[in-house]
C-alpha positions in Angstrom: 0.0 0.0 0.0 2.1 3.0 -1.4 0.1 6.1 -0.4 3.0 7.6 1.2 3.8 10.6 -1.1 5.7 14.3 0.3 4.1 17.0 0.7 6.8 20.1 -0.7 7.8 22.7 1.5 6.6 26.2 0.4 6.9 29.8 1.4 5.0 31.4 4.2 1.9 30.3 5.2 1.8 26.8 3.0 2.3 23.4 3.6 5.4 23.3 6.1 5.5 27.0 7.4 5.0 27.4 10.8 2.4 30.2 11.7 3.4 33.8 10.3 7.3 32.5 10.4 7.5 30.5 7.5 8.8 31.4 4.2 12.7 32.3 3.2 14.8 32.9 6.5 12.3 31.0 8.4 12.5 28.2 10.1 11.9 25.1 7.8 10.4 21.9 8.7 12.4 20.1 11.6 14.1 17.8 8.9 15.5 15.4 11.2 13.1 14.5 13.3 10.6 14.5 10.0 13.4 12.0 8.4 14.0 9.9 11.7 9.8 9.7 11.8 9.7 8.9 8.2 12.2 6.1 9.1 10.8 4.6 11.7 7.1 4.7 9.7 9.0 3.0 6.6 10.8 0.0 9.2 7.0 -1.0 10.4 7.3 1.2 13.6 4.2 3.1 13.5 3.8 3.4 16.6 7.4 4.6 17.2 6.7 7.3 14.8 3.5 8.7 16.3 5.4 11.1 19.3 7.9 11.8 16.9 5.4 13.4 14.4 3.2 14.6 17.4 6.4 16.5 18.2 7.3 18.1 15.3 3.1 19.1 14.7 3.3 20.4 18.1 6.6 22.9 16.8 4.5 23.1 13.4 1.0 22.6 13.1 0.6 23.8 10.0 2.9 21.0 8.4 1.5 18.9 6.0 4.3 16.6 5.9 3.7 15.7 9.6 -0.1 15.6 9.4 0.0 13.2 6.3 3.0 10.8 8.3 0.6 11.0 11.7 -2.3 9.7 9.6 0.0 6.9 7.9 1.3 6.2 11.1 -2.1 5.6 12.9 -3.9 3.8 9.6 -0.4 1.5 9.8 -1.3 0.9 13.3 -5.2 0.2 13.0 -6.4 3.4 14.7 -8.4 4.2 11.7 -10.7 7.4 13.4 -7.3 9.2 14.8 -6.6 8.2 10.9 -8.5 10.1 9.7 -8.9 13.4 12.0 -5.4 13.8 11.0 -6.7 13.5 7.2 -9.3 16.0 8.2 -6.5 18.2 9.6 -4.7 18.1 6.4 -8.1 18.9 4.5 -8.3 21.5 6.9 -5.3 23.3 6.0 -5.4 23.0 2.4 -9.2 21.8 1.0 -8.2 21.8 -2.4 -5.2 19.8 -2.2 -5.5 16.3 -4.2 -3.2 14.8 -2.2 -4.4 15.4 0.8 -8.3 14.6 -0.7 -6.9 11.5 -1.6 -5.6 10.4 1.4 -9.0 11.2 3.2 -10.5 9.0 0.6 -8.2 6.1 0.7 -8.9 6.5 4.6 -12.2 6.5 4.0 -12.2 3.7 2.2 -10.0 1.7 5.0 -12.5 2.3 7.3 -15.5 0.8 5.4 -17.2 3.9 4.7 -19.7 3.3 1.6 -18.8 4.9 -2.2 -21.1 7.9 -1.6 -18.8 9.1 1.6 -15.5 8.5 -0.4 -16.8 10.1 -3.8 -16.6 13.9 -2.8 -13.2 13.4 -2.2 -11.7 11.2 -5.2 -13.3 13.3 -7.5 -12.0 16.9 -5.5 -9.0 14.7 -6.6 -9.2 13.4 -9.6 -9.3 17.4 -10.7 -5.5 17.6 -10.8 -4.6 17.2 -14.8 -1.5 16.5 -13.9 -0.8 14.7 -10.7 2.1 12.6 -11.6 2.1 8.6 -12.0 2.0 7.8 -8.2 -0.8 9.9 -7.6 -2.5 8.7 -10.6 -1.9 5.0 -9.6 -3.4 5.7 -6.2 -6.5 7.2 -8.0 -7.0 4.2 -10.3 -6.7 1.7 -7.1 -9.5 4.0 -5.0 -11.9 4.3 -7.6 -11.6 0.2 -8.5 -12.5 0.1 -4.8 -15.4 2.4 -5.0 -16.7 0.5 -8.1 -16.7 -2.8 -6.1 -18.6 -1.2 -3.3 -21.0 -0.4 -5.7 -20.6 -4.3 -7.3 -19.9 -2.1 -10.8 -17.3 -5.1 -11.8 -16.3 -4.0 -14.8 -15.5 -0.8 -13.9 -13.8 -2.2 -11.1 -11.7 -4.4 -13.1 -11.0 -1.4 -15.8 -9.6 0.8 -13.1 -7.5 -1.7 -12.0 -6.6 -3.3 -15.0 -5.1 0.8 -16.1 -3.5 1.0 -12.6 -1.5 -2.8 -13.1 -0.4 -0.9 -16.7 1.1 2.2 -14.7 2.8 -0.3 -12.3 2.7 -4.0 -12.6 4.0 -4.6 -9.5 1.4 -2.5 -7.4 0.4 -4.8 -5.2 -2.8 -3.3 -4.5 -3.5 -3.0 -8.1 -2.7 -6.8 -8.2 -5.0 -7.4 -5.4 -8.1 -5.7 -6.9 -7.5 -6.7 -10.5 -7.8 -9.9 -9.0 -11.1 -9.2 -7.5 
């Protein structure tokens, strides 16, 4: 399950600025303790990696990177409703992201909300022309998974079918292609 993706830092008052001090000159994300959560979250330590992000959210709330590994980090450790008030949290501080809508919707979908909960957010973002091939792959795998909740199999299976051709070793493209 790849839905890990960065969030970039930006100038003041974006994704990894702290409150009215971001920006050039400012204080930038807390990169080391983001990289030794980010390690910890990629060696199966979830729950290792929760204080760690709870730290650095605490320094900067307004960081997207943080807010998107603290959702990982619980959905990695089965506490899908902390989950996904972090997901709301990112939605929160930028509602038109696609990223974070797509987070929210793969959460969503985790935590077996039906199609009509999870569409609003897929399609807020599915808007992005140009998302790049991870965030495209994701995409594919959410909407297969919203077509089987709504037993539309062949959609289902077209979805996945495109996501296997974008990466044939997605193994949650594998999984619902096989569905």
């Amino acid at each position: 399950r790849n839905r890990r993706a960065s969030f970039p830092e930006v100038e003041e008052g974006g994704y990894g600025a702290a409150p009215g001090r971001g920006g050039p000159g400012g204080p930038s994300l807390p990169m080391q303790q983001l990289q030794e959560a980010k390690s910890l979250l990629e060696a199966g330590r979830a729950e290792a990696a929760i204080p760690v992000y709870e730290a650095i959210l605490r320094q900067q709330p307004r960081s997207m990177e943080a807010l998107a590994g603290l959702a990982d980090c619980y959905a990695d450790a089965g506490n899908l409703d902390a989950a996904l008030e972090a997901g709301k949290q990112l939605l929160g501080l930028r509602p038109d992201d696609a990223e974070a809508n797509l987070r929210v919707a793969e959460l969503l979908l985790a935590a077996g909300y039906s199609a009509e909960m999870v569409d609003p957010y897929l399609k807020w973002a599915g808007n992005v022309p140009n998302g790049g091939r991870t965030l495209r792959l994701r995409m594919l795998c959410a909407a297969a998974e919203v077509a089987l909740l709504r037993e539309d199999y062949a959609k289902a299976h077209a979805n996945a079918s495109e996501a296997v051709r974008i990466d044939a070793e997605a193994p949650r493209a594998l999984l619902l292609l096989g569905h």
